[in-house]
Backbone of each chain as ProteinMPNN parsed JSONL, in Angstrom:
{"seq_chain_A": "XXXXXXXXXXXXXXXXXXXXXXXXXXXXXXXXXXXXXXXXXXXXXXXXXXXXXXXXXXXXXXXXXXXXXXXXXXXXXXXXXXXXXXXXXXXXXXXXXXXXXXXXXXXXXXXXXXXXXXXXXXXXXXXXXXXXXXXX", "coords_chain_A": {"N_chain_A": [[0.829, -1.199, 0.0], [0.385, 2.393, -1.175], [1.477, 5.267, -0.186], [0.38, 9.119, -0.298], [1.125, 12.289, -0.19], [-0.397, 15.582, -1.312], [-0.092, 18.167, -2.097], [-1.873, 21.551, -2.937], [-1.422, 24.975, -4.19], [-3.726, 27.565, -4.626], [-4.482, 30.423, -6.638], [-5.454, 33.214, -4.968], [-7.144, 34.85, -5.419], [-9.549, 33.346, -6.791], [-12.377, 32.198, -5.726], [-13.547, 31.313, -2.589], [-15.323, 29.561, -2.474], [-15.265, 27.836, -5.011], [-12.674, 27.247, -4.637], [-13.573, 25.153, -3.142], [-15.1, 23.527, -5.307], [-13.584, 23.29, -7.138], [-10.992, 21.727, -5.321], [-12.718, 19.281, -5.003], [-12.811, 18.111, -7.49], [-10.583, 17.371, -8.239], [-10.469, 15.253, -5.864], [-12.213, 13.424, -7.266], [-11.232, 12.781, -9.431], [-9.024, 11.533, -8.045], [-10.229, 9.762, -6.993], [-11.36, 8.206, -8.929], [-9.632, 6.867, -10.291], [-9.299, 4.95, -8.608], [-7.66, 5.287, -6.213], [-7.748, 6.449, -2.677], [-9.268, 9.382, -0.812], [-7.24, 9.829, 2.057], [-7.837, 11.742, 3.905], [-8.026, 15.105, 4.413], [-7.395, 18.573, 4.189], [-7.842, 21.785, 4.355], [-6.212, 24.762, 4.59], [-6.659, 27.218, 4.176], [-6.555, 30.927, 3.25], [-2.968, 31.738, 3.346], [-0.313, 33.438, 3.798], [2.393, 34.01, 0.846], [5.585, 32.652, 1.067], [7.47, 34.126, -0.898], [6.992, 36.082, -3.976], [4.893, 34.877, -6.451], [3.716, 34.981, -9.484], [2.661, 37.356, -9.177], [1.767, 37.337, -7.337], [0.864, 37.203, -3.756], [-0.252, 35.588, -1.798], [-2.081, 32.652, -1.218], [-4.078, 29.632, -1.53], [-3.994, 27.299, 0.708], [-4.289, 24.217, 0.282], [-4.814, 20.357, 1.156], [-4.083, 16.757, 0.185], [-4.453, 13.439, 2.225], [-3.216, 10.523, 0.522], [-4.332, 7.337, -0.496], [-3.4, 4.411, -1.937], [-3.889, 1.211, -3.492], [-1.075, -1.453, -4.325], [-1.064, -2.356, -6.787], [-2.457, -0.582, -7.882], [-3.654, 1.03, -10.63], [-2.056, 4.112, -11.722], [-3.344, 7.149, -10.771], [-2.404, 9.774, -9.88], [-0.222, 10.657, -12.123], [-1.655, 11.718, -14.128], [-3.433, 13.294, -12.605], [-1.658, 15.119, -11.753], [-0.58, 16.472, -14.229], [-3.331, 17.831, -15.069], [-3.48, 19.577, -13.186], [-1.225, 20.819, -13.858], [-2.036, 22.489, -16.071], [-3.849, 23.737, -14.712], [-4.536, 27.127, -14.855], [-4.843, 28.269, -12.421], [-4.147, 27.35, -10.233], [-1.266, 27.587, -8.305], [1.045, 26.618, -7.397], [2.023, 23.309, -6.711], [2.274, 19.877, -5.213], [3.382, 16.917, -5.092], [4.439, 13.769, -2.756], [5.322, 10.942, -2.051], [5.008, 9.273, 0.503], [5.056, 6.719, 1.838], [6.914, 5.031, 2.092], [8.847, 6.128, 3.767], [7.346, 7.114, 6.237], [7.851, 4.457, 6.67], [9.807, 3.727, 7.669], [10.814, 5.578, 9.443], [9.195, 4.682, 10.995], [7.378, 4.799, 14.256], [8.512, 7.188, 15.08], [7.916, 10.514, 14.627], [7.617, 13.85, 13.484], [5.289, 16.208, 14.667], [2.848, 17.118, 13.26], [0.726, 19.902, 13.197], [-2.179, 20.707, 11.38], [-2.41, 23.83, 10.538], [-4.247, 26.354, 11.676], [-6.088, 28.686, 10.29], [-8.797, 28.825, 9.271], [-11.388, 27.065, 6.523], [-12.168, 23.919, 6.206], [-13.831, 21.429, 8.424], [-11.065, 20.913, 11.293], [-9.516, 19.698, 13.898], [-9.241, 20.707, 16.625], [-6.465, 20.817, 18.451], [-4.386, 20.999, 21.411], [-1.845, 23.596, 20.5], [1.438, 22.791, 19.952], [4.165, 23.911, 22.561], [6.602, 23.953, 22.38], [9.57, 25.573, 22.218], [11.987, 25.029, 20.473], [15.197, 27.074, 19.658], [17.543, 26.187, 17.78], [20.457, 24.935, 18.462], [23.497, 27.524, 18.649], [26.459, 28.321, 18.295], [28.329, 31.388, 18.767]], "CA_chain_A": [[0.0, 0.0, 0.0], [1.215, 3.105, -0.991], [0.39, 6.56, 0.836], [1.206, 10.023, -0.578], [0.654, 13.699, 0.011], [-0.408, 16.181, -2.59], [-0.306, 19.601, -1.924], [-1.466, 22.425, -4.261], [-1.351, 26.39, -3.839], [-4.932, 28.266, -5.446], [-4.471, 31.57, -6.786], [-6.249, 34.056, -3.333], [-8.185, 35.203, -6.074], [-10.011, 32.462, -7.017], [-13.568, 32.158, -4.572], [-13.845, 30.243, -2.029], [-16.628, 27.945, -3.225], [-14.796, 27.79, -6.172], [-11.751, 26.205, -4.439], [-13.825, 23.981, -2.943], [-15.329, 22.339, -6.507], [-11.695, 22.572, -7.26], [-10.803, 20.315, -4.709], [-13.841, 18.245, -5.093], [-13.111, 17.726, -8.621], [-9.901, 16.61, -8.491], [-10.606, 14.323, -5.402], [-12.888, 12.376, -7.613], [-10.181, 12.268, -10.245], [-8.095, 10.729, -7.756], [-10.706, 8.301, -6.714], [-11.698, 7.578, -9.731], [-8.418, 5.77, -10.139], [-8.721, 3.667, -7.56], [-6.984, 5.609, -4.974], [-9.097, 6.604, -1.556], [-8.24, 10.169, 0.025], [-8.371, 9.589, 3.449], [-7.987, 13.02, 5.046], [-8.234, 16.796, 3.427], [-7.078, 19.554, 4.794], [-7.945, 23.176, 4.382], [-5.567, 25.474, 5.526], [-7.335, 28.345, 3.802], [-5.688, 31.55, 2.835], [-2.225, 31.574, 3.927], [0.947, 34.393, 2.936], [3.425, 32.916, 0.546], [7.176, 33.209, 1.025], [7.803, 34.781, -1.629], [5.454, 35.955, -4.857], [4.517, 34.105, -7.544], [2.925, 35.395, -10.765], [2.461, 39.022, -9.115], [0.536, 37.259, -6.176], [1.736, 37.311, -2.271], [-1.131, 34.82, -0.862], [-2.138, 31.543, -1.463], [-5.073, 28.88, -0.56], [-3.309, 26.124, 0.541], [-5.621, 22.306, -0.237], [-4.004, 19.079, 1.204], [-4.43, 15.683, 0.232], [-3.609, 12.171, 2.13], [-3.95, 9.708, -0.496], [-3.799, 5.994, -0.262], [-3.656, 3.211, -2.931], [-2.692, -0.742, -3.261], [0.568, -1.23, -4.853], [-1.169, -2.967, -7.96], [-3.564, 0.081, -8.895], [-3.361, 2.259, -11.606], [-1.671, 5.198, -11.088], [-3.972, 8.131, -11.675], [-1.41, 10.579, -9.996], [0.149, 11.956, -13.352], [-3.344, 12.267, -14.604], [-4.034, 14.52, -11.522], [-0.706, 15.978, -12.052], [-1.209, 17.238, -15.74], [-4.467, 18.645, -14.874], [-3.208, 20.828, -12.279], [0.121, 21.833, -14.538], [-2.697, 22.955, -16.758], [-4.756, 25.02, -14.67], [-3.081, 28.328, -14.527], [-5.006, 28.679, -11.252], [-2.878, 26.719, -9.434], [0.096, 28.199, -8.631], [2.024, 24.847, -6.901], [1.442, 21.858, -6.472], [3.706, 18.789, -5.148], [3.093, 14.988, -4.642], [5.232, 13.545, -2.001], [5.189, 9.769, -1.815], [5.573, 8.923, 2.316], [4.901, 5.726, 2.468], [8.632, 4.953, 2.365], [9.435, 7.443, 4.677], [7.075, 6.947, 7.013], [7.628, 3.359, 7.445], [11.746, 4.085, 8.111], [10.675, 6.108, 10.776], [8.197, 4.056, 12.551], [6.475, 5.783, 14.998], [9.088, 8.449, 15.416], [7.307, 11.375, 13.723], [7.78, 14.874, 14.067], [3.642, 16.124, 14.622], [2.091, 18.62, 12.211], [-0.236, 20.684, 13.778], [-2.452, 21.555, 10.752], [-2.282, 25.482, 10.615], [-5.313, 27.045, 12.693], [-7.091, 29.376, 9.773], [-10.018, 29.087, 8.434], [-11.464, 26.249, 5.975], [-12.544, 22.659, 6.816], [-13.484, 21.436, 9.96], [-10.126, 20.698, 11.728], [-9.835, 19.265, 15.408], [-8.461, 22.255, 17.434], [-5.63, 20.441, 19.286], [-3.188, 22.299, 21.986], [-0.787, 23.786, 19.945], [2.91, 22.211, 20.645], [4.685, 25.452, 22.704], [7.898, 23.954, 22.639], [10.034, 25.923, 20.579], [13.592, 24.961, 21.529], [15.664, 27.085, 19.012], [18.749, 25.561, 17.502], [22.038, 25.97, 19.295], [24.446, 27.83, 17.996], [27.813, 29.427, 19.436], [29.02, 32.716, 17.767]], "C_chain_A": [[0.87, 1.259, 0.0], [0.211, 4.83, -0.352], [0.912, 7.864, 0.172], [0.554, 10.928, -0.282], [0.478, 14.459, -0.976], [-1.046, 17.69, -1.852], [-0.773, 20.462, -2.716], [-1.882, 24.129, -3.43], [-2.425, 27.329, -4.642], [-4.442, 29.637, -5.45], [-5.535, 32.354, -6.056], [-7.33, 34.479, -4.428], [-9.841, 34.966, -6.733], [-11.047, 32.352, -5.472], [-13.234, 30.71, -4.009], [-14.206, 28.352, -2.77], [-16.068, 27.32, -4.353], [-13.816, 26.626, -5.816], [-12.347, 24.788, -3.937], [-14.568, 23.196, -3.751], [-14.197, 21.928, -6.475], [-11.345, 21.172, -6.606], [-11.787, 18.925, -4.774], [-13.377, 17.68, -6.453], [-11.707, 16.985, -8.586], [-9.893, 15.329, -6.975], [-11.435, 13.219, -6.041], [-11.878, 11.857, -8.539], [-9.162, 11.55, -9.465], [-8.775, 9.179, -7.369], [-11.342, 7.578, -7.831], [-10.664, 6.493, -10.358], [-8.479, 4.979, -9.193], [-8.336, 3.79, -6.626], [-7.843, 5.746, -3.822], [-8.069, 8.07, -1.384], [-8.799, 10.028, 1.288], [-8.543, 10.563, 4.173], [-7.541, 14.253, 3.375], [-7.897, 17.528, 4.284], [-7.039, 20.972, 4.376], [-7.233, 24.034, 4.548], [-5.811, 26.86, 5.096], [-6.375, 29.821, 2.961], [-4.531, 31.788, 3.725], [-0.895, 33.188, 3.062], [1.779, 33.773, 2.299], [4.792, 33.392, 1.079], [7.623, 33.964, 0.682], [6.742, 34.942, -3.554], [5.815, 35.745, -6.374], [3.598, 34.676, -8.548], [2.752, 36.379, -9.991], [1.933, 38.458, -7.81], [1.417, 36.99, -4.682], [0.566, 36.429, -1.242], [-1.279, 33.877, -1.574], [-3.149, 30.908, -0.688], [-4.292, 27.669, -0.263], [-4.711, 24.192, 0.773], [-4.491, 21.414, 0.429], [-4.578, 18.026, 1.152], [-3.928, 14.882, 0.875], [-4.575, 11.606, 0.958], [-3.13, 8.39, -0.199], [-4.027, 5.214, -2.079], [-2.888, 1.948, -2.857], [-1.858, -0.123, -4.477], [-0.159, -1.768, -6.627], [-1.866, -1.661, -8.744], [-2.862, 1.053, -9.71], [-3.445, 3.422, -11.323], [-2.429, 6.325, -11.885], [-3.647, 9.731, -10.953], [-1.083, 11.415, -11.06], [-0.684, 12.311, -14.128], [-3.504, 13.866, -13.943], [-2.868, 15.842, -11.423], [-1.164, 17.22, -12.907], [-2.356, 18.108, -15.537], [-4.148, 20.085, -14.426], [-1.968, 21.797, -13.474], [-1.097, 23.129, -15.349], [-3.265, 24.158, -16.176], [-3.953, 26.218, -13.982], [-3.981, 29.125, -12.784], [-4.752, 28.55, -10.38], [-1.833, 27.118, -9.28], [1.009, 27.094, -8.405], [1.17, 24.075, -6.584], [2.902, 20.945, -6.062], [2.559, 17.865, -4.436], [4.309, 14.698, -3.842], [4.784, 12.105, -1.758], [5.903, 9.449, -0.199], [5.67, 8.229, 3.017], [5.878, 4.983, 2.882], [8.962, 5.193, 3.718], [9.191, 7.135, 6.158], [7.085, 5.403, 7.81], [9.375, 3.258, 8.203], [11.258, 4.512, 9.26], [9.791, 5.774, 11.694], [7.268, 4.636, 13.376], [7.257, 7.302, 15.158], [8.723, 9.71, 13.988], [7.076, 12.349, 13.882], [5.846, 15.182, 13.703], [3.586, 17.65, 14.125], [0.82, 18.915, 12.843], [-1.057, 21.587, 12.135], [-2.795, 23.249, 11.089], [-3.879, 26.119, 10.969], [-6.099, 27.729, 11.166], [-7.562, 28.599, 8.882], [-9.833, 27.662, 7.365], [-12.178, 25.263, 6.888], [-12.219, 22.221, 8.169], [-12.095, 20.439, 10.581], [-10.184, 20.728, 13.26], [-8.822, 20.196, 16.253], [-7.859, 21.497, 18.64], [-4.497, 21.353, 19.933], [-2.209, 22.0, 20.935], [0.503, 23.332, 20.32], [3.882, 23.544, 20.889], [5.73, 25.228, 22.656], [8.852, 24.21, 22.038], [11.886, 25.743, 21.065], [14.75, 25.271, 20.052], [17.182, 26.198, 18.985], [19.743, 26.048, 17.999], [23.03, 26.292, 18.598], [25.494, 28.499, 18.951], [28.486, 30.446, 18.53], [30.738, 32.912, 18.334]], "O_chain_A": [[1.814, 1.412, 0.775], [-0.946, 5.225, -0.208], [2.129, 7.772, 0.012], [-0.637, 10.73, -0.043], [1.258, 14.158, -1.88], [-2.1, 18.021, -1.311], [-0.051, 20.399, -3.712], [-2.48, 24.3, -2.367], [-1.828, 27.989, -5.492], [-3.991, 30.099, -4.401], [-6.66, 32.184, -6.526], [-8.502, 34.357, -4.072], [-10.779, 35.711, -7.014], [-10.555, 32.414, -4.345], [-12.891, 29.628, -4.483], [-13.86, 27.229, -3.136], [-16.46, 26.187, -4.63], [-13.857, 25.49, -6.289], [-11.883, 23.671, -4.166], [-14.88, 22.11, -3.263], [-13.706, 20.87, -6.084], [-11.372, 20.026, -7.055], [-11.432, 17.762, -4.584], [-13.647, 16.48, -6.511], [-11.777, 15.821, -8.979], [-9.129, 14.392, -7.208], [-11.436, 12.119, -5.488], [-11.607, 10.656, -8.533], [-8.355, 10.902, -10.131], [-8.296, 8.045, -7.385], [-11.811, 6.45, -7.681], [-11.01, 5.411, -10.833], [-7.522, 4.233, -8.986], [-8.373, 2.852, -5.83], [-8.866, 5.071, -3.935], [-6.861, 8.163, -1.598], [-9.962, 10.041, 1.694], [-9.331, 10.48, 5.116], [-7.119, 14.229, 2.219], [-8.115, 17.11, 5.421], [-5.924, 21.315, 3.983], [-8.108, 24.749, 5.037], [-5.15, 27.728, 5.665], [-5.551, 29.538, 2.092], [-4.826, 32.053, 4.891], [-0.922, 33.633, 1.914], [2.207, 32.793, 2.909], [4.948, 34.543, 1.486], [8.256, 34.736, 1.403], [6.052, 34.069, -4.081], [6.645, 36.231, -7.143], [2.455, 34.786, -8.105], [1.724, 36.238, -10.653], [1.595, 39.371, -7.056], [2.58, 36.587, -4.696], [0.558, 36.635, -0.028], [-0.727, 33.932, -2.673], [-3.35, 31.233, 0.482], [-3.95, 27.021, -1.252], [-5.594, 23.595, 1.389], [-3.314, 21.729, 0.252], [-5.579, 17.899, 1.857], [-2.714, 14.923, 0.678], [-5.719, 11.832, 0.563], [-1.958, 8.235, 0.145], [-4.702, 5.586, -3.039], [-1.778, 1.672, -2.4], [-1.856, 0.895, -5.17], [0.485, -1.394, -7.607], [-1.881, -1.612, -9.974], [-1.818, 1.676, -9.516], [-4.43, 3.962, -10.818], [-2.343, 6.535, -13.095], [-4.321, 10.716, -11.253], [-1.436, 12.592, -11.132], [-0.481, 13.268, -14.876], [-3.626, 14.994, -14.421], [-3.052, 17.028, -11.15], [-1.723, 18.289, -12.66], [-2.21, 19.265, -15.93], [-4.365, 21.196, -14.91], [-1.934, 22.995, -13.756], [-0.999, 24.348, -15.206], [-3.29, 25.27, -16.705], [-3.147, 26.286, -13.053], [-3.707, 30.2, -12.251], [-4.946, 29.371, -9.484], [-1.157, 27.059, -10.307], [1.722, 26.706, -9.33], [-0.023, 24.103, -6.28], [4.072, 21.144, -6.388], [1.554, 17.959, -3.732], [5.307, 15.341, -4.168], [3.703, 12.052, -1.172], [7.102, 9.428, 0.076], [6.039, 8.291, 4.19], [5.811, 4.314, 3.913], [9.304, 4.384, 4.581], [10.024, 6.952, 7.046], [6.639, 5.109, 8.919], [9.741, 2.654, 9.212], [11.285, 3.71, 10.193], [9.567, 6.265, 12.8], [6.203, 4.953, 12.846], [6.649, 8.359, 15.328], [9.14, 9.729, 12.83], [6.076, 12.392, 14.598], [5.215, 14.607, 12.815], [4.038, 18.751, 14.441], [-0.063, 18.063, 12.945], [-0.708, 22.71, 11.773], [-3.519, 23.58, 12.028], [-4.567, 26.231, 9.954], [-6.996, 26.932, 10.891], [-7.043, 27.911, 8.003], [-8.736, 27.127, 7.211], [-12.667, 25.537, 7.983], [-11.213, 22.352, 8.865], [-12.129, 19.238, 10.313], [-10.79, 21.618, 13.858], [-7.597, 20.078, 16.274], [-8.477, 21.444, 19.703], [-3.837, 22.194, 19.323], [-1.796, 20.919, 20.516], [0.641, 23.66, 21.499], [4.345, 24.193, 19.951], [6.392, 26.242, 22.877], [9.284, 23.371, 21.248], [12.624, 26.342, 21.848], [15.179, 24.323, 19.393], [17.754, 25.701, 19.956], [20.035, 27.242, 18.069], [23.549, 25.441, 17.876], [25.337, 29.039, 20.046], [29.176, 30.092, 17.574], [31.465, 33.762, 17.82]]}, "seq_chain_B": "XXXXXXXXXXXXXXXXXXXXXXXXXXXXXXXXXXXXXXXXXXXXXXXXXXXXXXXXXXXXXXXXXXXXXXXXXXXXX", "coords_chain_B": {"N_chain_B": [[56.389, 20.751, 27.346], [56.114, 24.102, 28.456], [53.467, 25.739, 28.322], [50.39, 26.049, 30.195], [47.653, 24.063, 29.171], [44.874, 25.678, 27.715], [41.806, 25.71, 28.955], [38.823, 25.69, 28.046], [35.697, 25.288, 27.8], [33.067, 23.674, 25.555], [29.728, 23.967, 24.516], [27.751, 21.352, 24.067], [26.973, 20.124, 20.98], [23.548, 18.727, 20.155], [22.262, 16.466, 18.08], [19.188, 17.446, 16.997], [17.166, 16.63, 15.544], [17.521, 14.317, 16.671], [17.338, 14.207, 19.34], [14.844, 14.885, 19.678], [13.21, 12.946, 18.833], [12.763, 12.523, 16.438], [11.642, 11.207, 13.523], [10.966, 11.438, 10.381], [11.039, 14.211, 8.644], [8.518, 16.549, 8.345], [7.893, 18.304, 5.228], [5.607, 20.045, 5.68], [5.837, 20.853, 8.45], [6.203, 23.952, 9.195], [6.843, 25.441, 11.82], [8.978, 23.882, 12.302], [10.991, 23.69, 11.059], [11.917, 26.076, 10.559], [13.376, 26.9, 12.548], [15.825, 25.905, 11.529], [16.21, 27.72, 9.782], [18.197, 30.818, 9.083], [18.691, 34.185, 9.001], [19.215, 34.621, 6.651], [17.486, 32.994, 5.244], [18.708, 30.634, 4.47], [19.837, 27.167, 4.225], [20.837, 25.967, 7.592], [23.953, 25.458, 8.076], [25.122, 21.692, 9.187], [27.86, 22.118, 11.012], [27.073, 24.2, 12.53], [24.677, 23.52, 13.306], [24.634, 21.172, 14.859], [23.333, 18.622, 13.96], [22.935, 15.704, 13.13], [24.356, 13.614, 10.299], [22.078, 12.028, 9.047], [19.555, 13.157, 9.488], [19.88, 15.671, 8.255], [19.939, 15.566, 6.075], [17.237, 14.751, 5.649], [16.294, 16.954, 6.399], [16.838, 18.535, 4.708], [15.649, 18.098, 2.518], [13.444, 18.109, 3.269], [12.776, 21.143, 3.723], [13.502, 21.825, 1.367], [11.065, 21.226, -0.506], [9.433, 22.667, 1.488], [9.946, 24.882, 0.419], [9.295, 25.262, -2.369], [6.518, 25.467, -2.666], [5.935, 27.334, -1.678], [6.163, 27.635, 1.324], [8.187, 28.371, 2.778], [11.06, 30.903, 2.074], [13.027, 31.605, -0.141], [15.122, 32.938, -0.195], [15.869, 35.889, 1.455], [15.682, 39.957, 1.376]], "CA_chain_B": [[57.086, 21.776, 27.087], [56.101, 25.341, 28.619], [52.563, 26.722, 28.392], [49.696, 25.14, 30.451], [46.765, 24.126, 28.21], [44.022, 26.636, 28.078], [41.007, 24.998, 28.738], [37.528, 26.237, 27.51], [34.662, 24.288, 27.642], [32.119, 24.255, 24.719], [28.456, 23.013, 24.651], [28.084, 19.913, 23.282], [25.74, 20.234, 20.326], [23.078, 17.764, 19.963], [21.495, 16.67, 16.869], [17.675, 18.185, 17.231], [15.766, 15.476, 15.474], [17.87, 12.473, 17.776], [17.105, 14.191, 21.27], [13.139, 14.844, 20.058], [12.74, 11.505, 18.383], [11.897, 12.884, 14.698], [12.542, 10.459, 12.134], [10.206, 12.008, 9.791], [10.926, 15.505, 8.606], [7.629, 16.929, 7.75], [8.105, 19.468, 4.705], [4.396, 20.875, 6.288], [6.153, 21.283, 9.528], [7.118, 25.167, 8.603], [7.625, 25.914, 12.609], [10.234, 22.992, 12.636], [11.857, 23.748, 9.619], [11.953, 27.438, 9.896], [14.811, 26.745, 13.291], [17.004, 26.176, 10.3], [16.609, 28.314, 8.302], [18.373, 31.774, 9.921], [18.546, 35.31, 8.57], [18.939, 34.903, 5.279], [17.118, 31.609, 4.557], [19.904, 29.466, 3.944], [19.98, 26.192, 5.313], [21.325, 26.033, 8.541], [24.886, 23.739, 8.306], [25.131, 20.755, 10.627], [28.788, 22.515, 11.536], [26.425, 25.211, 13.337], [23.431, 23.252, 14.267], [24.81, 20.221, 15.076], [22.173, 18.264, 13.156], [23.793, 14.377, 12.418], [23.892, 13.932, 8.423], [21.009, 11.519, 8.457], [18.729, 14.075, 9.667], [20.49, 16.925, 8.068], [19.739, 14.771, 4.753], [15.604, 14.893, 5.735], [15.605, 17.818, 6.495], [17.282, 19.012, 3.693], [14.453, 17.637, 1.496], [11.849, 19.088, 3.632], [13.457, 22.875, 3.203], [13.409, 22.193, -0.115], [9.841, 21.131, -0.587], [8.863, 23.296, 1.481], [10.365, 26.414, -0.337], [8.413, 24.87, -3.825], [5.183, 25.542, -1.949], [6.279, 29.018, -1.114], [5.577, 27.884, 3.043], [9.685, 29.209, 3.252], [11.232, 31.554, 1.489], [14.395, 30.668, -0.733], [15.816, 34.118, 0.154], [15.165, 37.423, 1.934], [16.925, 40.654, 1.047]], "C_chain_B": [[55.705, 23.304, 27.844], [54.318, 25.533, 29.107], [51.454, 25.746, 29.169], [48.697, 25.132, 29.201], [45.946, 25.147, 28.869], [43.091, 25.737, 27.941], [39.553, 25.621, 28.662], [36.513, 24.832, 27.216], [33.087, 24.816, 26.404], [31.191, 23.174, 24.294], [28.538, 22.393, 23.92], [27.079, 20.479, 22.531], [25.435, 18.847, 19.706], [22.521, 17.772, 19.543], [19.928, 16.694, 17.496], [17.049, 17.24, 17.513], [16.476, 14.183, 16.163], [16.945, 12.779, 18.783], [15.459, 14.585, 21.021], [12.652, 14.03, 19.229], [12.054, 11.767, 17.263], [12.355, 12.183, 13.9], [12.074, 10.629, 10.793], [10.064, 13.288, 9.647], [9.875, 16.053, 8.181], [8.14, 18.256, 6.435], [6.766, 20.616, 5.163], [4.804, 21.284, 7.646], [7.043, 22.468, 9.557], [7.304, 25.518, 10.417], [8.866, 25.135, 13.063], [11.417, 23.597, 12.024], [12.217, 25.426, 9.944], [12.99, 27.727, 11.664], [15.67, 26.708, 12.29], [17.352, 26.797, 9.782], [16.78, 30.183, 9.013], [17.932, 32.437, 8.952], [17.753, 35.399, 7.225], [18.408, 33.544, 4.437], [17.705, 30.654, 4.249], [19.463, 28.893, 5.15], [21.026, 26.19, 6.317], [22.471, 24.995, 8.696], [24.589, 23.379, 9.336], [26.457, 21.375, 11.401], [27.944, 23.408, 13.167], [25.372, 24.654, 14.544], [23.716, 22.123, 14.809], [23.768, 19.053, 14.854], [23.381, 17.179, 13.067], [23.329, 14.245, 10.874], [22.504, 13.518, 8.232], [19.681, 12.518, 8.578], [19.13, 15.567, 9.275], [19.688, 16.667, 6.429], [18.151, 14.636, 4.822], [15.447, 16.386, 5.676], [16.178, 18.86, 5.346], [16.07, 19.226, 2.691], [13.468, 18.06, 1.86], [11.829, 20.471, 3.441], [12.401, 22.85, 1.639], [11.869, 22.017, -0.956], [9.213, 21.919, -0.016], [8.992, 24.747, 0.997], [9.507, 26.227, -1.988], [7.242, 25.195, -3.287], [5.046, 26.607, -1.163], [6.057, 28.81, 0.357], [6.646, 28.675, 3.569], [10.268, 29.777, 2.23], [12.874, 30.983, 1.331], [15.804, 31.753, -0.204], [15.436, 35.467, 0.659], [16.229, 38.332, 1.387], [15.861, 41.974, 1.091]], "O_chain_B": [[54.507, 23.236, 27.569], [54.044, 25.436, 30.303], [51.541, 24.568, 28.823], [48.805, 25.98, 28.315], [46.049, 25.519, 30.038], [43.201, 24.911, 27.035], [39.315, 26.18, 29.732], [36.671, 23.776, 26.604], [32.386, 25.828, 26.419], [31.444, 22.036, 23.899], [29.298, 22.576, 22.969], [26.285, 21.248, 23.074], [26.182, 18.07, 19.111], [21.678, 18.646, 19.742], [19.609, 15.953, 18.426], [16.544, 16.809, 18.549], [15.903, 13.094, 16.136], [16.015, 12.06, 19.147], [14.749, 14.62, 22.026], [11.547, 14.324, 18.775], [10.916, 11.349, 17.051], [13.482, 12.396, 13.456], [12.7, 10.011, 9.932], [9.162, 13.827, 10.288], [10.191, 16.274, 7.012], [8.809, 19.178, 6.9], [6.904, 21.83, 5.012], [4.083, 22.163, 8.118], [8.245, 22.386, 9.812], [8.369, 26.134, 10.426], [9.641, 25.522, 13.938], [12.519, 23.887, 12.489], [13.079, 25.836, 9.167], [13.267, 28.909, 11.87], [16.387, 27.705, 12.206], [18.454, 26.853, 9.237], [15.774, 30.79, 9.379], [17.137, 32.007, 8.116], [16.669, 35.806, 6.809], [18.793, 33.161, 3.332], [17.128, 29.724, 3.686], [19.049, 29.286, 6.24], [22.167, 26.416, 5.913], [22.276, 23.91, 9.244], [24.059, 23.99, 10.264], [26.322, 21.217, 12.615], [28.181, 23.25, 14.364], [25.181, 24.916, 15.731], [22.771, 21.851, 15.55], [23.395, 18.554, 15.916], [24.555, 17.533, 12.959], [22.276, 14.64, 10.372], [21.719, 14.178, 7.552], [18.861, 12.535, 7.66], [18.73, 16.531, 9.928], [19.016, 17.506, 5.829], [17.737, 14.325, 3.705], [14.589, 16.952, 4.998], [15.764, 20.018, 5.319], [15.67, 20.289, 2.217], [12.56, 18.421, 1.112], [10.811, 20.981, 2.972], [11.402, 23.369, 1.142], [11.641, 22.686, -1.964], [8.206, 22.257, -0.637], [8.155, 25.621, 1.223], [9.2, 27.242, -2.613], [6.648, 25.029, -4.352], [4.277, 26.801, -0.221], [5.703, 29.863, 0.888], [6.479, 29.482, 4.483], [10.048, 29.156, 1.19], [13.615, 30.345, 2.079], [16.975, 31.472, 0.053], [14.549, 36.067, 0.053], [17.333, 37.941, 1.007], [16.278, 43.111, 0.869]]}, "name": "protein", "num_of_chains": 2, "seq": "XXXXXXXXXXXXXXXXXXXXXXXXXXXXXXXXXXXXXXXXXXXXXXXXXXXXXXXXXXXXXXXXXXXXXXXXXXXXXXXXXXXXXXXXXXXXXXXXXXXXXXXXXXXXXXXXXXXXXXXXXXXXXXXXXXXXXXXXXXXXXXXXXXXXXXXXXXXXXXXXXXXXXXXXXXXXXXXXXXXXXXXXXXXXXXXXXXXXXXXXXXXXXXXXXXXXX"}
């Protein structure tokens, strides 16, 4: 079984409701392959890093996605689509099933990001910020 | 011969993700990731952070994914 992540970045411009066909539409394209998604994640409008096509915000969408090892991969399907739509600004697939089985239980914990979007289980935030040591 | 040693003691640095049991760099984990990454966005060497390669080598890949997804910035100025 393989497990992957798929991120993509909506142009702020782009409505709401809108993003959420978006996402609807390509979650069927992923299950229409065969895959399942088992979790979504919202993280709504977010600031980018740095700006992309003139733009300085971003919706951020997340997929988990599962599939058996035999099914047909409808990934670079879902890829292509997205390259296509110029409303997308990023996107990335991250295959984790690897990853995550190397590391076992040891797993640093993502606190999906607090704003706005889909309902998300409002867990204490982790306060422990223990910067990196350095010696000057 | 001659001079005593000078002796200076200097903190041990201990790789991050050993002593908080991360074996899994999230590239979505931008308050992890963003200890690394100082001033000017550059990755943070292991010389500095004392990061062991194998986890220098995750988290390398998570930077970098997460700078494709604009969550970190490749450079400030």
């Amino acid at each position: 079984m393989r497990t992957y992540e798929l991120m993509f970045v909506v142009d702020p411009r782009v409505a709401d409701d809108e993003v959420v066909t978006m996402t609807a539409d390509y979650r069927h394209m992923i299950e229409a392959g065969g895959a399942e998604v088992t979790k979504e994640e919202n993280w709504g409008r977010r600031k980018l890093a740095y700006t992309i096509d003139k733009v300085n915000e971003g919706k951020y969408v997340l997929f988990y996605i599962q599939s058996q090892d035999g099914a047909k991969a409808s990934l670079p399907e879902v890829e292509h689509r997205m390259r296509q739509n110029e409303k997308i600004l990023r996107f990335l697939t991250v295959r984790t099933d690897l990853d995550l089985k190397r590391a076992g239980s040891r797993v640093s914990v993502v606190e999906p990001p607090a704003p706005a979007g889909s309902a998300s289980p409002a867990g204490p935030a982790p306060t422990g910020d223990g910067h990196a040591e350095r010696e000057d | 011969m001659g001079r005593p040693k000078k002796v200076f003691y200097r903190r041990r640095k201990v790789c991050k993700f050993c002593a908080d049991k991360i074996d899994y760099v999230d590239f979505k984990d931008v308050k992890l990731l963003q200890q690394f990454i100082p001033e000017r966005s550059k990755i943070l060497p292991r010389r500095i952070s004392g990061t062991c390669a194998r986890h220098q080598r995750l988290l390398q890949t998570a930077i970098k994914r997460a700078r494709h997804l604009a969550l970190i910035p490749f450079t400030t100025d």
